[in-house]
C-alpha positions, -999 to +999 in steps of 0.1 A: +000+000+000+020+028-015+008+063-018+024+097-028+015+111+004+029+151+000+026+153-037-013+156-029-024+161+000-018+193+010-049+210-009-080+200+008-102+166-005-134+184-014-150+197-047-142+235-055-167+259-037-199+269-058-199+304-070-240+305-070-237+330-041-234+366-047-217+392-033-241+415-012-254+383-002-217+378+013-218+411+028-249+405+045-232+367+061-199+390+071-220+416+089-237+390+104-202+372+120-206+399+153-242+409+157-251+431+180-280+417+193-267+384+202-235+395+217-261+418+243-276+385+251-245+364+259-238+395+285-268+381+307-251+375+338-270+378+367-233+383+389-222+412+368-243+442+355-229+468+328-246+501+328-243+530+298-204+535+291-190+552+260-167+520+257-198+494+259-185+456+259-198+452+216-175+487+207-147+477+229-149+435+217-146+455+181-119+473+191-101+443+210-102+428+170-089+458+156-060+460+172-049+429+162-066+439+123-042+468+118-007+470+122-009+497+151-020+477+182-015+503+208-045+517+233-036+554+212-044+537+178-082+526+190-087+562+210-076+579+178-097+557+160-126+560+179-127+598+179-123+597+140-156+579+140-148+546+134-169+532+159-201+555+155-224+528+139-219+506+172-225+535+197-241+567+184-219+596+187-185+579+206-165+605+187-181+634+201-183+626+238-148+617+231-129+647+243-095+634+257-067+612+240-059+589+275-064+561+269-077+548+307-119+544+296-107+522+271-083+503+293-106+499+316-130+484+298-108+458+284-102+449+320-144+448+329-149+424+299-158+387+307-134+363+298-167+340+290-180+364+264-152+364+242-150+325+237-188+322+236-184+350+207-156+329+191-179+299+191-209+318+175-187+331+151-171+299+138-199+284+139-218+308+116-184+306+092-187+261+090-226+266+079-219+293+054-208+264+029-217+225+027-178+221+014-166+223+046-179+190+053-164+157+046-186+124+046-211+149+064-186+153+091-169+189+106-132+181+104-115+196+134-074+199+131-058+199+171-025+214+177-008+236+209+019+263+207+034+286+236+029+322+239+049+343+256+040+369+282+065+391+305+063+383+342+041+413+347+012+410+377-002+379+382+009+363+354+040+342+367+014+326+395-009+314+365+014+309+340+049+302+355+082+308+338+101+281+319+134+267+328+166+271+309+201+259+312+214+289+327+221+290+366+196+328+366+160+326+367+140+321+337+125+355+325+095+347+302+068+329+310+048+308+285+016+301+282+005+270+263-026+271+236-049+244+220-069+257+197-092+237+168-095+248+135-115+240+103-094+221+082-114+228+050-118+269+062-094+273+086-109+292+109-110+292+145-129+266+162-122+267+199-096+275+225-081+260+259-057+276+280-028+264+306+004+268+319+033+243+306+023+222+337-007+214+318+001+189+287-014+195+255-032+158+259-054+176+283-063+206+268-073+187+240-095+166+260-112+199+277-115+212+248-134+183+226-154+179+261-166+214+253-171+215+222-190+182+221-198+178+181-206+147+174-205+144+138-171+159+142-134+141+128-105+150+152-070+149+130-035+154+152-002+143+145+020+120+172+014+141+204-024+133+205-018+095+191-023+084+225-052+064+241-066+094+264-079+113+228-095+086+214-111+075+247-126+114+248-134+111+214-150+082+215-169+100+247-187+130+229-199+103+193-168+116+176-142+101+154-102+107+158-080+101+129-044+101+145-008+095+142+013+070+158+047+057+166+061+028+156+066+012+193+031+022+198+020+003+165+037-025+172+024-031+206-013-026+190-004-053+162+015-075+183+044-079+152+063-056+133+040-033+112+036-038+076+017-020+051-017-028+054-052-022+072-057-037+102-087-038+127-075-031+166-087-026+199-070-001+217-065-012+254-047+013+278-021+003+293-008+010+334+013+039+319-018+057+296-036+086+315-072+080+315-097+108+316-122+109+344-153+104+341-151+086+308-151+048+298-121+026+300-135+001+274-115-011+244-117+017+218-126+000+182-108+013+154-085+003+123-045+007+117-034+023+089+004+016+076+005+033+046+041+034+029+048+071+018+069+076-015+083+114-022+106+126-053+138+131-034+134+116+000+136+082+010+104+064+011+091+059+048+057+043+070+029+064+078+012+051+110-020+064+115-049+048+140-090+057+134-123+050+147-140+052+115-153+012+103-131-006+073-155+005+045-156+017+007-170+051+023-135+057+041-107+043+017-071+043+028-057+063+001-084+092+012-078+087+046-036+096+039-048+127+018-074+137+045-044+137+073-024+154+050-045+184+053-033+183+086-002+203+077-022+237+074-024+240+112+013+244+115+006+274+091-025+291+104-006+288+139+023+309+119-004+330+104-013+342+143+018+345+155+034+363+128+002+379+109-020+387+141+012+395+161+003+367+191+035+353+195+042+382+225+017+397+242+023+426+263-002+421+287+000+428+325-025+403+342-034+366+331-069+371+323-058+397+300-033+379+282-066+353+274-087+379+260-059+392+239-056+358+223-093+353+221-092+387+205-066+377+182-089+343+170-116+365+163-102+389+140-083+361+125-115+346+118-133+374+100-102+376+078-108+335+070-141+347+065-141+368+035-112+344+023-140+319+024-166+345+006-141+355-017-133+317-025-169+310-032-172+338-054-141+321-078-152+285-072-118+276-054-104+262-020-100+295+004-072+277+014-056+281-016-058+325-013-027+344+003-037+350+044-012+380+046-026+396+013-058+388+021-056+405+059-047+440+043-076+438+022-097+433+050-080+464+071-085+485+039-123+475+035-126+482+075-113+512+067-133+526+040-166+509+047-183+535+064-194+556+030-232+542+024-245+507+017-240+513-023-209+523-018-200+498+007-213+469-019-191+484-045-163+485-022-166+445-011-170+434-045-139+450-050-125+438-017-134+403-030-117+407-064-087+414-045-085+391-025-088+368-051-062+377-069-037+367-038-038+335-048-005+313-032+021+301-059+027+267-068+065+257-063+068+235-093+109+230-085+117+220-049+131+245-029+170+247-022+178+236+013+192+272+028+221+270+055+207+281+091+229+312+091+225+349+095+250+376+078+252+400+110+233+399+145+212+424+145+230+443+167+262+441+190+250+438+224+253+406+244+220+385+251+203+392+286+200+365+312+185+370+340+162+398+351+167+433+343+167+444+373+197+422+380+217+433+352+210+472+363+224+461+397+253+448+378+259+477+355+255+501+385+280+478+407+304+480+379+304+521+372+305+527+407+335+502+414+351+520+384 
C-alpha cells in the first residue's frame, strides 16, 4: 500500500466551492459574524451588570479585534480611532463625547470584559463561518485539526502565578513565562474553532481533551499528528460520538499489532495500558478502530511508514488512500498557527494580568477569523479552496475595507465586491521546482549587544556595581 502522500495532499479533499452566491449576499453573512443583538444576550449574567459606558462591551470586543486587524495595536491607535468615527455605527456619537486622548476608559473596559464572552463570541462566530458552505464537510462530518503552541507573556502581575516561567540551562532565573494554547480549526476553512488555555504544567493531551469535552460535536473528525496519538484522545473522542483520525509511533503500532508493522489495514482494539492517563469520568473500554500503515513515497526523499490509527469502520466510504490525503490536510495547522503569530502578532503579548493575556488571544482568533471569513466569501465567489488564497494579502484587504466601509451601503457593496476581487487575486504560488535547502545562518546579529539573562533588574544592579567600582 504505497501512496504519494505530500505530492497531494496538502490542498484540501473536497469539490471547488460553488460560486452561485453573490456578493451583497456575502456582505450580508460578514455583517452577520458579530451581531449586535446576540452579543447583548450572551452578556446576561445575573453576577455582573454593565450600565451606559462610552466604551460598551460590543464597541470595545470590536476594538479588542482591531487592534490585532491593523498593524498599530497600541491603546492610542483605538482612542484615535474611535474619535475619527470609526466606531459610531456601534455606539451613536463615541467620537463626540470623546474629548481626551488617554487612553484609561478604554483600558478599563478591556479589563471589565468577561473572559466567557469572548470564547462564547468565538464559538458563534465559527460556527456561523462552518454553515456558510456545505464544502466544509467531509462524509457529512466537521473536520477539526488539534495542535498547541506557547505564547509568551512578561512576568508582569499575576501572570507568573498562572502561567509560570520556563526553565533554561542557565544558573539565573528564567525571564519569560509561557503560556501553552490548543486551539481547533476548520481544516477545509481554517478558521478558528475553539480554544483552551494552561500553563506548561498542563500537557497538550489535556487541553485537547477539555477542549473536545466542550465542544461536544458529534459528527465531528478530530485529526492530530504524534502528540495526540495516544489512548486518552481517542477515549474522549470516543466520549462525545466523535471520530479521531491520529498519528502513531512505531513502538506504539507495534504493541497494538503484536508484530512488526507492515503496510496494510488492520482492525484493533486499543486497550490502555498502566502507563496511559485516563480521563475521568469517561469509559475505559476497548476503543474500536483500524491501523493504517501506509508506505509514503516522495521525489527526493527516501520512502518511509505512515502510521495512522482511526475510529472510523473498514469501509468503501473511508478508503485508505483518502484517509492519507485527508491527514495530509493536517499540515495547514502548522501554518494558520504561523499565520497568528506572525500575521496577528500573538507570539508576544504585552499584557499585565493573566486574564488579559486570554482575551488578547481570544481577540486575536476572532479577527483572524473574519479575515478567514471573506477568504471563504471570496473563494466561493471564484469557485476555489480559500485555502488556496494568500492569508497576509488577504488581511490587508480586510484592514483597507474596514477602513473605508463607512461611505453608504452602495458604496459599501461596490467596495466588497472589490474587496473580493482582491483578495482573489492573492492566490498562493505553486512551487513546481523543490526549494533549495538554505544553510541556518544569518549575515550580522542584529546588533552588538550581548544577550540578557536574568532579570533586568539584575543586570541594572550589575551595571550600576560595575560604574561605581570604576
Amino acid at each position: 500500500m504505497t501512496t504519494s502522500f505530500f505530492d497531494v495532499s496538502f490542498s484540501a479533499p473536497v469539490a471547488p466551492c460553488s460560486p452561485s452566491v453573490t456578493p451583497p449576499e456575502l456582505l450580508a453573512f460578514f455583517v452577520r459574524l458579530l451581531p449586535r443583538k446576540q452579543l447583548w444576550k450572551l452578556l446576561v449574567n445575573p453576577e455582573k451588570r454593565f450600565y451606559s459606558r462610552l466604551f460598551t462591551p460590543v464597541v470595545t470586543l470590536w476594538y479588542l479585534i482591531f487592534q490585532r486587524l491593523g498593524f498599530d495595536s497600541t491603546l492610542q491607535a483605538v482612542v484615535t480611532d474611535a474619535r475619527t468615527g470609526g466606531a459610531d455605527s456601534l455606539n451613536r456619537h463615541l467620537s463626540k463625547k470623546l474629548r481626551s486622548n488617554a487612553t484609561t476608559a478604554f483600558s478599563d473596559a478591556r479589563q471589565r470584559l468577561p473572559l466567557s464572552f469572548l470564547s462564547q463570541s468565538l464559538t458563534t462566530q465559527a460556527t456561523q463561518i462552518v454553515k456558510l458552505t456545505p464544502q466544509s464537510l467531509w462524509r457529512g462530518l466537521q473536520v477539526s485539526l488539534l495542535d498547541g503552541s506557547t505564547i509568551r507573556l512578561r512576568p508582569y502581575g499575576d501572570i507568573p502565578d498562572h502561567f509560570p516561567p520556563h526553565g533554561n540551562q542557565h544558573p539565573s532565573p528564567p525571564y519569560w513565562c509561557l503560556m501553552r494554547v490548543v486551539v481547533g480549526f476548520c481544516a477545509f476553512t481554517g478558521a478558528a474553532l475553539r480554544c483552551r488555555f494552561g500553563s506548561l504544567k498542563v500537557s497538550e493531551q489535556t487541553l485537547a481533551c477539555d477542549l473536545i469535552l466542550e465542544q461536544a460535536l458529534g459528527a465531528c473528525l478530530y485529526i492530530g499528528d504524534r502528540n495526540f496519538g495516544v489512548y486518552r484522545i481517542v477515549q474522549v473522542v470516543r466520549a462525545v460520538g466523535a471520530q479521531a483520525l491520529v498519528r502513531l509511533n512505531e513502538p506504539r503500532v507495534r504493541k497494538l499489532l503484536g508484530r512488526t508493522p507492515r503496510p496494510g489495514q488492520y482492525l484493533v482494539h486499543w486497550t490502555h495500558s498502566r502507563l496511559d492517563q485516563l480521563q475521568p469520568g469517561c469509559s475505559q473500554d476497548p476503543v474500536a478502530g483500524q491501523v493504517l500503515v501506509v508506505r509514503v513515497r516522495r521525489n527526493g526523499f527516501r520512502p518511509f511508514l505512515l502510521y495512522l490509527f482511526t475510529t472510523l469502520p473498514i469501509s468503501d466510504t473511508y478508503p485508505v488512500e483518502e484517509l492519507t490525503r485527508l491527514y495530509g490536510v493536517r499540515w495547514h495547522i502548522e501554518l494558520n498557527l504561523r499565520y497568528l503569530k506572525d500575521q496577528m502578532k500573538l507570539a508576544q503579548l504585552e499584557c499585565k494580568s493573566a486574564d488579559m493575556a486570554q482575551k488578547e488571544w481570544l481577540a486575536g482568533l476572532l479577527a483572524y477569523n473574519l479575515v478567514r471569513a471573506a477568504m471563504l466569501c471570496a473563494a466561493l465567489t471564484g469557485a476555489l479552496s480559500p485555502l488556496a488564497l494568500s492569508f497576509s494579502a488577504s488581511r490587508r484587504q480586510c484592514k483597507q475595507w474596514f477602513d473605508l466601509a463607512g461611505q453608504g451601503s452602495q458604496t459599501n457593496r461596490r467596495l466588497w465586491k472589490r474587496t473580493l476581487e482582491l483578495i482573489l487575486q492573492g492566490r498562493l504560488p505553486r512551487c513546481r521546482k523543490p526549494r533549495p535547502s538554505e544553510p541556518r545562518r544569518r549575515r550580522r546579529p542584529p546588533q552588538p549587544f550581548p544577550l540578557l539573562i536574568g532579570s533586568r533588574q539584575t543586570a541594572r544592579d550589575k551595571l550600576k556595581h560595575s560604574l561605581l567600582k570604576n
